[in-house]
N, C-alpha and C positions, 0 to 999 in steps of 0.2 A: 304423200307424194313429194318426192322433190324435186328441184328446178332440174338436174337430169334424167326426169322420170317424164317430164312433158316431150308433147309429141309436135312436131310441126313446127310453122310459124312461132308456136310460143317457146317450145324447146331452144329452138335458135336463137331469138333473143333474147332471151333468159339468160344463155349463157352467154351471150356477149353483154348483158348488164351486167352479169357479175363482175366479170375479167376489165371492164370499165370501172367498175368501185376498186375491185380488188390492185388494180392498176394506181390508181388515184390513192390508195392508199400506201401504198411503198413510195411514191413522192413524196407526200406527207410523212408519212412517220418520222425520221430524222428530223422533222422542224422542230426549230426553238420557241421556243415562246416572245422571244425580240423576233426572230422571222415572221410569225404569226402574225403581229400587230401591226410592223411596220408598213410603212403607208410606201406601195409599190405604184401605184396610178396617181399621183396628187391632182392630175389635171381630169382624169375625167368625170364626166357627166352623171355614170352610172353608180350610185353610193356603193350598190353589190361586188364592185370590183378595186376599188380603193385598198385591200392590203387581202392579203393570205384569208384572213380569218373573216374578214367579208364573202369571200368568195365563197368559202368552206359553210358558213349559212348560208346562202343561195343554193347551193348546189344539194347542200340537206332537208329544205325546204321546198325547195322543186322537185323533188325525187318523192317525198311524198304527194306537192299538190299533183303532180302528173298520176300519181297511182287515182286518187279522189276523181280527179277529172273522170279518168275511167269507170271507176265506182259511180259517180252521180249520172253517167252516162247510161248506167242499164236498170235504174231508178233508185240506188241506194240515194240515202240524204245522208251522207259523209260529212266533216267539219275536218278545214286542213288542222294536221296539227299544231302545236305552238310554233313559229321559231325561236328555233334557239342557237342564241349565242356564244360561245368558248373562249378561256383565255389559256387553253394549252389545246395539242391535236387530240391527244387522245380522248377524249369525250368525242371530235369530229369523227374519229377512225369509229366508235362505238355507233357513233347515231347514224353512220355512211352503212354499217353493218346491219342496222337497226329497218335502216329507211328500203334497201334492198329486202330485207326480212319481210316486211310488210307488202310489200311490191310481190315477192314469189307468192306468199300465202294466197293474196287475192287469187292470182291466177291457179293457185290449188282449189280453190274453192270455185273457180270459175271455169273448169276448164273446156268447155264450150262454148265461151265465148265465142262471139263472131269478131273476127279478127277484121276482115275487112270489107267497108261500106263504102256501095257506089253510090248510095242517096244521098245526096248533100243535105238534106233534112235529119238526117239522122246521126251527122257528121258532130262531131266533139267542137263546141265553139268553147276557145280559151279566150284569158282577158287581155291577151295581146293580138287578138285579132285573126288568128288563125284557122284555121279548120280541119280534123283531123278525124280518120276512123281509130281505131285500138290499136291497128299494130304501127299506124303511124305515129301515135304519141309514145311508143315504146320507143318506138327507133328514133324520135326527137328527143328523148329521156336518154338513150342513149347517148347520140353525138353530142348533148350538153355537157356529161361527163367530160367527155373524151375534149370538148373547147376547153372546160374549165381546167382541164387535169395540164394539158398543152401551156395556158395563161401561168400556170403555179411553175411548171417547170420554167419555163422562159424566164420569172421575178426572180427565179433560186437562182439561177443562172447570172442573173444582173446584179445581182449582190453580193455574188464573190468576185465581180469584177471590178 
């Protein structure tokens, strides 16, 4: 089955997760590898957001811990995968390809899930404190992209100014 063979709630965002990778990756692609690295935030807080290629781990690394999330949620014992780090995009464009991959499968293998919980007991607790049923950690997995892809365009932007 593939991501336009689902039906519903998952069909939908399925395709809007792709078209959010798929999106995030034509930003990227033309970067240099001086883009990559350069330090775009010096001041802040967040070490994920300090240059291109921080961002591009985050973004790769949350796209699978959100899939886990889901998976430890309906009692698999998952282990997020490594992060990993790049010093060109294309390994990011491969693993951004890689980490959607992994995302559709579940939901092929899953495809009745229960998408959405009104019991707060049985609600998705992440380690930032939030609370979530399945299609809401989609649609969070989602709008992450679409901040992170927004933050990459803006720096590209700053730098040929």
């Amino acid at each position: 089955m593939e991501a336009n063979n689902f039906t519903g709630a998952i069909a939908a965002l399925m395709d809007e997760y792709k078209k959010a990778v798929d999106e995030l990756i034509e930003i990227i692609k033309p970067i240099s590898q001086q883009q990559l690295i350069q330090t775009i935030e010096p001041k802040s807080s967040n070490p994920d957001c300090t240059s291109i290629q921080t961002i591009l781990t985050h973004v790769n690394a949350s796209m699978f811990s959100y899939a886990v999330y889901i998976e430890n949620s309906i009692g698999l014992e998952t282990i997020r995968p490594e992060r990993l780090q790049f010093d060109q995009v294309a390994p990011y464009i491969a693993r951004l390809r890689e980490a959607y991959k992994y995302n559709e499968d579940f939901f092929i293998r899953n495809p009745n899930i229960t998408m959405e919980e009104f019991d707060q007991s049985k609600k998705i607790n992440t380690r930032w404190g939030q609370q979530y049923d399945v299609e809401q950690m989609l649609e969070h997995a989602i709008v992450h992209i679409l901040r992170h892809r927004r933050q990459i365009k803006n720096a590209l932007v700053n730098m040929k100014s």
